[in-house]
Steps between C-alpha positions, in 0.01 A plus 500: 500500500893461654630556788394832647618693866165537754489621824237377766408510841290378751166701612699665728811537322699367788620223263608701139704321277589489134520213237528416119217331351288379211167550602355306184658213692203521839335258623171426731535257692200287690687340810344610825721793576533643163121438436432685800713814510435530078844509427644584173834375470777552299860337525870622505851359582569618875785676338285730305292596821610711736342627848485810660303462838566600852673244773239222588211607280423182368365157650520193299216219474556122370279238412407226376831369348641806635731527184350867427606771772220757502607822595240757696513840605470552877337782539252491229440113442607537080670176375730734218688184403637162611819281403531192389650258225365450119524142408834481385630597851560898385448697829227741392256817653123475426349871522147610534433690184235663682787651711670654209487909481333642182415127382087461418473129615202512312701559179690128580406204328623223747533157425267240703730258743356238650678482849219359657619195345824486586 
């Protein structure tokens, strides 16, 4: 699959936004947070993400090596995305598939990541 437009949104839809992906390209992810909230995530370049959401509607959460910046919805409590870095340095988004409109996470085949390891 290539690069394809979604748009997603929060439970509430206080934080919509929209973003090209390849959702053969997910990944599950067992580190404490991920593991616990049953994230789905897929990756883009911040450049292909854009966000639609009303003044001070999210909250940001770091931990551990506080290199990923996890973004939640204040009103509802959703975490719709976070930023961060791949490897190389590339600043990058990491959506919740499970945020994506018209998207059967179910359908997704996600890649196991062991971030409980790293």
């Amino acid at each position: 699959m290539a690069l394809q437009n979604y748009a997603g949104a929060c439970h509430c839809g206080a934080l919509r936004f929209t973003v090209d992906l390849d959702l053969d390209q997910t990944i599950s992810c067992n580190c404490s947070i991920c593991r616990k909230r049953g994230l789905i995530l897929a990756f883009a370049k911040v450049d292909r993400f854009h966000l639609n959401a009303a003044q001070g509607a999210t909250q940001e959460y770091l931990f551990n090596k506080r290199a990923i910046r996890h973004q939640f919805c204040r009103v509802c409590g959703v975490e719709a995305f976070s930023f961060g870095a791949m490897p190389d340095g590339t600043p990058m988004v990491a959506v919740n598939a499970r945020c994506l409109d018209n998207v059967d996470p179910t359908a997704l085949k996600p890649t196991l990541y062991d971030g409980a390891s790293h």
